[in-house]
VOGU-3710 file (C-alpha; in Angstrom, 3 decimals, decimal comma):
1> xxxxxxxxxx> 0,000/0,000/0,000  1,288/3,809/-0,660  2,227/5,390/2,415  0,727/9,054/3,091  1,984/11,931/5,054  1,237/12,035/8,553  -2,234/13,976/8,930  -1,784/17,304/11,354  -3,896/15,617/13,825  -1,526/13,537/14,909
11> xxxxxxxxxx> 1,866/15,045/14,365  3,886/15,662/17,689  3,496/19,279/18,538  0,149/19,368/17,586  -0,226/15,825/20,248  2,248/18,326/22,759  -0,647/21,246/22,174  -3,207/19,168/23,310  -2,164/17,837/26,587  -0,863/21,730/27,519
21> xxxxxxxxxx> -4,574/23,214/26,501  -7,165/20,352/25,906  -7,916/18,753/22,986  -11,120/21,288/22,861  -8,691/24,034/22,580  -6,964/23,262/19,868  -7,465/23,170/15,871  -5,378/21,407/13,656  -7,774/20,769/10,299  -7,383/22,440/7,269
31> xxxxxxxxxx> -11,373/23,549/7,495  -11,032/25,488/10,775  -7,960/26,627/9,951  -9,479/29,173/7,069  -10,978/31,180/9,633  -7,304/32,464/11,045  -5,523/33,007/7,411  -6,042/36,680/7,742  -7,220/39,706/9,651  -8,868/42,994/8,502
41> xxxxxxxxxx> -6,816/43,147/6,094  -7,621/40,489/3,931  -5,914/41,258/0,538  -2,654/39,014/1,660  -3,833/35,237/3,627  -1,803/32,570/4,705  -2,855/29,447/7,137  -1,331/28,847/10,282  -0,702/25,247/10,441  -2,540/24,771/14,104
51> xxxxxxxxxx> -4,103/26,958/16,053  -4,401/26,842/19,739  -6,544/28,946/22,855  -4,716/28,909/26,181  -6,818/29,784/29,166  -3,518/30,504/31,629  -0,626/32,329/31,214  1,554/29,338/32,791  -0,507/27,554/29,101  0,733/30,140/27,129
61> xxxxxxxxxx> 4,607/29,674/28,269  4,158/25,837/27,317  3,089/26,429/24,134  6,078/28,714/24,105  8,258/26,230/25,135  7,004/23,383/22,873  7,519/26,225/19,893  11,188/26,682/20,704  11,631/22,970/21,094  10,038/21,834/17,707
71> xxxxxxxxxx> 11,930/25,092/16,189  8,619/26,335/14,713  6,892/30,327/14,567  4,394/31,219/16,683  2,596/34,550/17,482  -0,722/36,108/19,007  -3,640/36,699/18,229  -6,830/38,677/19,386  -9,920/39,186/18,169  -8,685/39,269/14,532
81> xxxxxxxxxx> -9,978/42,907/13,906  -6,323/44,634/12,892  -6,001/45,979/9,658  -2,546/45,858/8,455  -1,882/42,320/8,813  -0,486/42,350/12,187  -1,269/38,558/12,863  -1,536/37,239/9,516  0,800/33,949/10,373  3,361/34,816/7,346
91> xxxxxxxxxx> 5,513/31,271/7,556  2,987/29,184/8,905  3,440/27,818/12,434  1,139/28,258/15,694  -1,272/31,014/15,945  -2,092/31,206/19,960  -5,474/32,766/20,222  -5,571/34,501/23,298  -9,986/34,906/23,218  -10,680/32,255/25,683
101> xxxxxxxxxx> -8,511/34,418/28,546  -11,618/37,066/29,363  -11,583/37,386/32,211  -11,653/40,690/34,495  -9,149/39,960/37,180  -10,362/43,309/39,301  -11,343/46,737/39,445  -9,675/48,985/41,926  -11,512/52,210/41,701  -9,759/54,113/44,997
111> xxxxxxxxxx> -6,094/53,608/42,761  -8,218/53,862/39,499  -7,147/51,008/37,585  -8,613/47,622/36,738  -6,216/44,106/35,885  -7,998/41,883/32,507  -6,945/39,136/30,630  -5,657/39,643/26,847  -9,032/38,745/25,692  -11,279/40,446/27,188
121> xxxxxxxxxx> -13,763/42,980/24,948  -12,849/46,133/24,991  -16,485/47,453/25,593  -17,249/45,018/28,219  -14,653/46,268/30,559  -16,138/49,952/30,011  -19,403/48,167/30,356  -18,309/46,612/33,787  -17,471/49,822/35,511  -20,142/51,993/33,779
131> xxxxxxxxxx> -22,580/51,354/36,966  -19,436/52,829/39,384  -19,068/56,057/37,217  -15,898/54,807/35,568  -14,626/53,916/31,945  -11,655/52,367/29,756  -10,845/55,583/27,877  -9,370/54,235/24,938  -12,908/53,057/21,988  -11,512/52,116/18,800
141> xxxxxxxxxx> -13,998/52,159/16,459  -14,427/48,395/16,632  -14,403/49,281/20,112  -17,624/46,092/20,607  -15,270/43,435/19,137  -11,535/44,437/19,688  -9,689/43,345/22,543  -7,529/44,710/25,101  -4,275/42,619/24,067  -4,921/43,763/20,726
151> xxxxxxxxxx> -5,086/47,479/21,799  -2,219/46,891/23,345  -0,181/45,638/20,519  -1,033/48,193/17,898  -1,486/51,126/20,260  -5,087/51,269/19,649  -6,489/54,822/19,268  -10,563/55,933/18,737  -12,392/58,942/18,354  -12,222/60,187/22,377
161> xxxxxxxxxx> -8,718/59,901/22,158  -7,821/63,573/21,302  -8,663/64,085/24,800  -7,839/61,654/26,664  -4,952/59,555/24,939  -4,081/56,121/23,151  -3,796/53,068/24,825  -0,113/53,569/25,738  -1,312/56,497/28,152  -3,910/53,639/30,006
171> xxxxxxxxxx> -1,642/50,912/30,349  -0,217/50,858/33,910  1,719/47,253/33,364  1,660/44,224/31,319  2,683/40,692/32,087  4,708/38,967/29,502  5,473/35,282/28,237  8,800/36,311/26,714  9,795/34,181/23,132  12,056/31,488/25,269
181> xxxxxxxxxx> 8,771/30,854/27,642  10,186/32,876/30,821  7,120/34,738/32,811  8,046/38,614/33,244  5,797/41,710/34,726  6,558/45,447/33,341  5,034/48,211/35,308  2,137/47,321/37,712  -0,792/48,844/39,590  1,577/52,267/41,052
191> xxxxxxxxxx> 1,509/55,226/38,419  4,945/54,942/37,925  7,905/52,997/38,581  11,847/53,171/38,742  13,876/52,181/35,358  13,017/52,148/31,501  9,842/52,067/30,949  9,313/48,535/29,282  5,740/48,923/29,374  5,714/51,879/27,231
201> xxxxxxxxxx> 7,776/49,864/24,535  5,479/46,302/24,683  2,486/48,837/23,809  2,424/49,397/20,200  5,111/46,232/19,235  2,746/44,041/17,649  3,345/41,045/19,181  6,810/41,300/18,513  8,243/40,437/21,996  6,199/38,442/23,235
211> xxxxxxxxxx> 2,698/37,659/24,376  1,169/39,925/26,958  -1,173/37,756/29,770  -2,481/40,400/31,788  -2,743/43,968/31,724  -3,118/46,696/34,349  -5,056/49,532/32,605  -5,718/53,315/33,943  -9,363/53,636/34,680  -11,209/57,196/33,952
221> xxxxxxxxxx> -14,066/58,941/35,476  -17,308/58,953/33,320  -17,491/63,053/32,478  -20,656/64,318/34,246  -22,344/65,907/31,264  -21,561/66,361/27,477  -22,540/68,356/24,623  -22,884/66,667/21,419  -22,536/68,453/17,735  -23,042/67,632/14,430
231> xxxxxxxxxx> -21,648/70,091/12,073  -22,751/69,771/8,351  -20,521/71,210/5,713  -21,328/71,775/2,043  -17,585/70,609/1,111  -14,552/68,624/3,002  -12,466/71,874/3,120  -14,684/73,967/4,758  -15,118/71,122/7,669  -11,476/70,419/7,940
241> xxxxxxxxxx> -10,636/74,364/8,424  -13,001/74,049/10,957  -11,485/71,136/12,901  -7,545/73,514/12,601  -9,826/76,617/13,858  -11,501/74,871/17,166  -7,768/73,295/18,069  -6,256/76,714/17,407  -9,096/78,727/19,892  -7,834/76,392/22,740
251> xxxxxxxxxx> -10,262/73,716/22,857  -9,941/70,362/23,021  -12,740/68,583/22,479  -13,701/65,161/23,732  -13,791/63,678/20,127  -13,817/65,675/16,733  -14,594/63,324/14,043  -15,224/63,304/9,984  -17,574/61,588/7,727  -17,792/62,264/3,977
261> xxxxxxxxxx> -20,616/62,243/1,782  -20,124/58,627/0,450  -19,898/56,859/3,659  -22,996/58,953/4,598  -24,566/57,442/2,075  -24,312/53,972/4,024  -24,286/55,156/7,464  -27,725/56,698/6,916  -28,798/53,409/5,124  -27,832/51,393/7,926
271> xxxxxxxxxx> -28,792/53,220/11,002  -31,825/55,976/9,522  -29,720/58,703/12,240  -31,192/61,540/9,555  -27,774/62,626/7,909  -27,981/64,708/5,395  -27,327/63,088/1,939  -26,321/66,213/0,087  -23,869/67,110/2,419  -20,170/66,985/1,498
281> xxxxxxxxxx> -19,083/65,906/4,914  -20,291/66,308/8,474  -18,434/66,877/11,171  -18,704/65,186/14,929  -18,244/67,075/17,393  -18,373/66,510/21,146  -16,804/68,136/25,026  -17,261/66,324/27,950  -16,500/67,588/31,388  -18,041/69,344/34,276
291> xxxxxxxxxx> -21,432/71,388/33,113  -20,142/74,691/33,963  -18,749/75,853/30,630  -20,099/73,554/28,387  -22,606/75,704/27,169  -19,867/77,990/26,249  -17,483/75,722/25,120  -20,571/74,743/22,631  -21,427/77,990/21,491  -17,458/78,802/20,346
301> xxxxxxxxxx> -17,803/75,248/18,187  -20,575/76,246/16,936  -19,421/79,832/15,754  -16,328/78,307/14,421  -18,264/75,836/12,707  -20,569/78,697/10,984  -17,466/81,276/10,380  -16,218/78,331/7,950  -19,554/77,816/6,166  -21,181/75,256/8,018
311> xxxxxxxxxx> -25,016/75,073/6,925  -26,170/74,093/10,208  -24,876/72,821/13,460  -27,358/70,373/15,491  -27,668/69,208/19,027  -27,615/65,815/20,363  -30,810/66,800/22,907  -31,150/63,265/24,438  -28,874/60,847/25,519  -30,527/58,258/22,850
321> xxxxxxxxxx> -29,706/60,888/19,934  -25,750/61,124/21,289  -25,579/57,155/21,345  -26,843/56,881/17,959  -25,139/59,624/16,313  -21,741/57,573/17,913  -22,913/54,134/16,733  -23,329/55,438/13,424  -19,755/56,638/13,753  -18,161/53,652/14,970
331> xxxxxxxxxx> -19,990/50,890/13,048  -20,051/52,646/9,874  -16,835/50,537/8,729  -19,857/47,812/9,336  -22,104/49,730/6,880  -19,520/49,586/4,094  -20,827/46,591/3,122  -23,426/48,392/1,856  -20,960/50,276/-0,669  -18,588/47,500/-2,236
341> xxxxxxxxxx> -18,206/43,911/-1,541  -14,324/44,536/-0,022  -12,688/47,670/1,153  -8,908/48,404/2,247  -9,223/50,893/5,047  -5,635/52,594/5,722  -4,175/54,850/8,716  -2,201/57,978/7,613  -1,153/60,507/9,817  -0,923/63,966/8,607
351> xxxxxxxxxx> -0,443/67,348/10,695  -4,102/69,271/11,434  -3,277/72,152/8,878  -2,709/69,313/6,060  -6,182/67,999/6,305  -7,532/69,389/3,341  -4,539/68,733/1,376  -4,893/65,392/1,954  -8,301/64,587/0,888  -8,129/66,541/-2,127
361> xxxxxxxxxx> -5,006/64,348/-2,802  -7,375/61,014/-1,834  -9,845/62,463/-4,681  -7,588/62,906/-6,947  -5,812/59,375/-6,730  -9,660/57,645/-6,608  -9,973/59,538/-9,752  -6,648/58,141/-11,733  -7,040/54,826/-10,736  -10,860/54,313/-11,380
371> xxxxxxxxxx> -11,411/53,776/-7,467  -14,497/55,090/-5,008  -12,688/55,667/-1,751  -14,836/56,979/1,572  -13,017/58,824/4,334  -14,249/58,721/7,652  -11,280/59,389/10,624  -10,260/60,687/13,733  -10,040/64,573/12,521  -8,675/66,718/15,683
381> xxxxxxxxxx> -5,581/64,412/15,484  -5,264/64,022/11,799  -5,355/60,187/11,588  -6,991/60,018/8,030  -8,529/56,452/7,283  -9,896/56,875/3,381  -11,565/53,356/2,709  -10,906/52,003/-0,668  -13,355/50,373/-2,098  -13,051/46,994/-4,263
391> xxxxxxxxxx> -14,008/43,636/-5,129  -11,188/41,588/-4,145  -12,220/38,842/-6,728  -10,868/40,953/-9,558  -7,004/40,776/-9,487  -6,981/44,332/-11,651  -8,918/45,661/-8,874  -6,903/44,662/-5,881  -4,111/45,670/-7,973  -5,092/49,421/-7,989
401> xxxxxxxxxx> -6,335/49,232/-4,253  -2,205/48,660/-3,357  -1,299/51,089/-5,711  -3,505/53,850/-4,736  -2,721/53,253/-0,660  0,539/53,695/-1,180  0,387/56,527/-3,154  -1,613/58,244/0,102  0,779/56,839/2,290  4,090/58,145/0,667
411> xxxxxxxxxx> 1,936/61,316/0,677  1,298/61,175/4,339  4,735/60,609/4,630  5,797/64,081/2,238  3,977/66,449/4,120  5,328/65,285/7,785  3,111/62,616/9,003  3,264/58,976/9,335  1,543/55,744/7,872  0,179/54,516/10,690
421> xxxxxxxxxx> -1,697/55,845/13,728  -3,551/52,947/15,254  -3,166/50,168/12,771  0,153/49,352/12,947  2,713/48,096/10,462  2,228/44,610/10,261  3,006/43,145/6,960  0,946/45,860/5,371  3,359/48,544/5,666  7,147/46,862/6,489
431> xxxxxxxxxx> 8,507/48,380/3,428  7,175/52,097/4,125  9,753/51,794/7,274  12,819/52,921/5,615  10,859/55,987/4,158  10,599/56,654/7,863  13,188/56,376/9,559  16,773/56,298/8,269  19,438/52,907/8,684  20,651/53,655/11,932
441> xxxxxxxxxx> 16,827/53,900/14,006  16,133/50,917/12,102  18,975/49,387/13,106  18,064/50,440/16,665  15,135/49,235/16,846  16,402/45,913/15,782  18,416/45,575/18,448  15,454/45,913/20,940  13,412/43,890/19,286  16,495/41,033/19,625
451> xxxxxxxxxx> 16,688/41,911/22,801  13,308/40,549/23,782  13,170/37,986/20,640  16,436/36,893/19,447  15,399/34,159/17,305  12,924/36,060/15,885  10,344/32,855/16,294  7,846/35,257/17,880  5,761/37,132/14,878  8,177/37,250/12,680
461> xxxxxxxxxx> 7,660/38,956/9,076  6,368/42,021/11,285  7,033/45,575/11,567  10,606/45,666/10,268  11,882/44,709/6,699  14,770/42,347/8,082  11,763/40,643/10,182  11,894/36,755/9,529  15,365/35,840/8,831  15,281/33,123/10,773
471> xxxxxxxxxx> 12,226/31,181/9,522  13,817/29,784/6,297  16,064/28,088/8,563  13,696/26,531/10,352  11,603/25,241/7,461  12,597/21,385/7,827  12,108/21,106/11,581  9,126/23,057/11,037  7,506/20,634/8,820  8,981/17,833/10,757
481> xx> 7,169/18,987/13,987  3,835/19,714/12,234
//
């Protein structure tokens, strides 16, 4: 009889995974494997060869340990809603799916901070403390699905953060499983400690030095009252000289966020809020705080807003019209859908004053390579995210997609911003990093990440365009162990 190859199921890491997290708790077969080939960004897929969900950390240093000794990749994963490709499993390997650790460990309100698992939502820790007047600051937009451990790798932002900060400003600690398996904590409950602060580099590293297994996030206050605008604009200049104008009078509000007319058009679809279709973009805008001075604060927005043409300027009068007006903000990358059967949604960074440079430039490269693209973003901070819209089907499409979003990047990148302000590099963006920063901060940063990684078996093919060296080495014992 012909001999076949050894089916997954029964190869000896996969065997090793099993009795470290259950047999429930792993997948191995080639059918559940499809679900982990990519992330948001799904233009570039590749399988891991097993995947696995630890419940402990002291499971997720095993499954470290095995790694090292069958010489094969491994790295994190979250909830799976990054968009640059930060855990897209490059060389194969063993994806370790950290969504069974959810767990909220406690909630110290007299210190203000709270201790959660990786997986946990990031909603339903603001959830949680909501009924003690408290809140996790940071809300991406897929704020209802995202996790803390993936926050914490990309250096998640959201639209409150022009107030109040990105993740890295709400992460007191972490606990790590370094690459070799060893068990360190970085930071802690206390607002600050002695020494480097490690902490500050895990946040934003992608996954790059190893798997974080707890985190200590700063808790905030709920505000006691808010004021909630929507300014509508009869073009995307006049609301972007708006959003300069309100920074430059001294205000900063709690959000101050764009939507153009296109993704109006499915935003309104989806969620009937009453935007105004003819509109060339609206503008969000919201302070939070003590009541005294809201009122004012208000009525300056508001005369900024109609000193740069605005048509009108409503009020959120209820709570129930503030928390639909913001769930037609954040799920409208849901209501895209509605637009084009795939969309690429990218992350430049430009400064404030550049904002209307920058979208004309986004119209103008839709318009050379036959592409609709919708911008909705994070305005008071300048973190543009124009969604280009595609079938992914046709190659000649996802061809222009790639060419067009780098095109706004290296733009971006011209007028002094960056490519990425939340999303992260991932594999998406590695070879914008030299246009960044020169040899020797690349070189730099290499060294750190070696530091932490120095096989380069944790994520590797990420962030930096040497990333992944390593794995064509390990390509026999790799298929060997799996």
């Amino acid at each position: 009889m012909p001999t076949t190859a050894t089916p997954p199921s029964t190869t000896p890491l996969v065997e090793r995974l099993r009795a470290i997290a259950g047999a429930a708790n792993v997948l191995a077969s080639p059918s559940d494997l499809l679900v982990y080939e990519c992330d948001g960004f799904t233009i570039e897929k590749n399988k891991p060869d097993v995947v696995v969900f630890p419940t402990t950390t002291e499971q997720i240093a095993d499954i470290v340990k095995a790694c090292n000794q069958f010489n094969v990749p491994f790295l994190p994963r979250g909830a799976g809603t990054s968009l640059a490709g930060g855990c897209l499993p490059v060389g194969g390997g063993v994806m370790i799916a950290l969504t069974r650790m959810k767990r909220i460990l406690e909630v110290n309100t007299r210190d203000r901070y709270a201790v959660v698992e990786p997986g946990v939502v990031n909603l339903w820790l603001t959830n949680h403390l909501k009924p003690q007047g408290w809140h996790f600051a940071p809300d991406p937009s897929s704020q209802g699905a995202c996790t803390i451990g993936g926050n914490v790798a990309t250096n998640s932002g959201g639209p409150h953060t022009l107030k109040y900060g990105v993740t890295v400003n709400h992460v007191l600690g972490v606990e790590l499983v370094l690459p070799d398996g060893r068990v360190v904590q970085c930071g802690g409950p206390v607002e600050d400690t002695p020494g480097y602060d490690l902490t500050g580099v895990i946040v934003g590293a992608e996954g790059t030095f190893g798997i974080v297994s707890k985190v200590w996030v700063r808790i905030t206050r709920n505000p006691v009252a808010y004021r909630t605008l929507l300014g509508v604009f009869e073009t995307v200049d006049d609301a972007t000289n708006s959003i300069s104008d309100i920074i430059g009078a001294g205000i900063i509000p709690g959000a101050l966020e764009m939507l153009d007319q296109l993704i109006l058009q499915a935003v309104e679809a989806a969620f009937k809020f009453g935007f105004p279709l003819d509109a060339g973009a609206v503008l969000i805008m919201e302070v939070d705080g003590l009541e005294a001075g809201l009122d004012a604060d208000a009525e300056r927005i508001i005369a900024i807003a109609k000193r740069n043409n605005a048509r009108e300027v409503r009020r959120a009068n209820t709570e129930a019209e503030r928390l639909l007006l913001w769930k037609s903000r954040k799920q409208a990358f849901g209501a895209v859908g509605r637009l084009a059967p795939s969309y690429c949604t990218q992350d430049g960074v430009v400064p404030r004053t550049k904002l209307p440079h920058i979208l004309r430039f986004i119209q103008n490269v839709g318009a050379k390579h036959d592409l609709r693209i919708a911008n909705v973003f994070h305005a008071g901070d300048g973190n543009v995210h124009p969604i280009l819209l595609f079938d992914e089907r046709d190659a000649g499409q996802v061809k222009r997609v790639l060419a067009a979003s780098h095109e706004i990047l290296e733009e971006c990148i011209r007028v002094g911003g960056s490519v990425t302000g939340e999303h992260g590099i991932g594999v998406e963006k590695i070879d914008f990093m030299p246009k960044l920063f020169g040899p020797d901060d690349l070189a730099m940063m290499l060294r750190l990440r070696l530091a932490f990684n120095p096989d380069n078996r944790c994520s590797p093919h990420k962030m930096l365009p040497t990333a992944g060296a390593c794995i064509e080495q390990s390509k026999v014992g790799r298929k060997a162990a799996l």
